[in-house]
N, C-alpha and C positions, 0 to 999 in steps of 0.2 A: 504494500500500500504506500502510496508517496501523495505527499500533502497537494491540493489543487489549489488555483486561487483565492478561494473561499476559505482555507482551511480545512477544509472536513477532506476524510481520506477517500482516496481515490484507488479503483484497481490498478495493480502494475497490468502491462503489455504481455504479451506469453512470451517473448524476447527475454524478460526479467527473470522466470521460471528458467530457463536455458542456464543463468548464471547459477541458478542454486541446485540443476540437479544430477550436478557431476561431469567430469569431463565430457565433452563432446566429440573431441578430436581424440579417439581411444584408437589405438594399434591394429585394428581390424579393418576402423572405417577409413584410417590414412591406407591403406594396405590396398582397398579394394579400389580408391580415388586414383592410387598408381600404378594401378594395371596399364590402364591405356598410355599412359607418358610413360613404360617401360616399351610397350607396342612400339611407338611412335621410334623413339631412342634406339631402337635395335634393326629398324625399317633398313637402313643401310646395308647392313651386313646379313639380311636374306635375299635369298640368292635369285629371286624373282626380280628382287630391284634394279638387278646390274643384269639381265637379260631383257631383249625384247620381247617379253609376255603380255600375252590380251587374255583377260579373264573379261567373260561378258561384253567383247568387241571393244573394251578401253585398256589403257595400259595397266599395268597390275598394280604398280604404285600409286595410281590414283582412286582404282575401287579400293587396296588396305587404308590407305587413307581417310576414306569415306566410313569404310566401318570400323577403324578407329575413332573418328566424332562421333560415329551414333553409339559405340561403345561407352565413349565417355558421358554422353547423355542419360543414358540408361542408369548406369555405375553410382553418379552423379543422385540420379533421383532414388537409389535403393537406399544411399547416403540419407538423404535428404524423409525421407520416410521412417529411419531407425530415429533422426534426431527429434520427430512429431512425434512419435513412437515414444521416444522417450520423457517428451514434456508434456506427452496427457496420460503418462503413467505417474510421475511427478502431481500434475495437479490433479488425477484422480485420488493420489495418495493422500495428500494434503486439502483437499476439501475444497479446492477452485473448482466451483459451480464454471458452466461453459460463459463465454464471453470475458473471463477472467475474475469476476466478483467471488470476492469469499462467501462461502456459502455460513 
């Protein structure tokens, strides 16, 4: 709760919840964000990169490319889902009614 103009208290943001319920950046969800920028980092040194290959009638380094962004988008929202996951087990825990008011 943080004071409003008025004085009288205010709910915090669900952003606020984030700060109180434990790391967010834990060793699994950095792990799974670095798949794809390992993908991307080692593109050089497979061996499709450095031959003339067409997968799907384009060069092969530009469809791996391709499904390394939608890799990262995917990866990105599983992330993104564990730390929602996380802040409305938090506020179920703790008695934040929905819209962030204490219950």
């Amino acid at each position: 709760m943080v004071p409003s103009d008025s004085g009288a208290q205010t709910p915090d943001t669900s952003t606020s919840a984030i700060r109180v319920t434990g790391r967010i950046a834990t060793p699994a969800r950095v792990a799974v964000a670095c798949i794809p920028v390992l993908l991307i980092l080692i593109t050089p040194f497979l061996p499709f990169s450095t031959s003339p290959t067409l997968w799907l009638g384009m060069p092969a380094v530009i469809v791996w490319m391709a499904f390394t962004v939608v890799l990262t988008v995917v990866l990105l929202n599983v992330v993104d889902r564990g730390i929602s996951r996380q802040v409305a087990q938090y506020e179920t825990a703790n008695g934040v009614a929905e819209g962030g008011e204490h219950a």
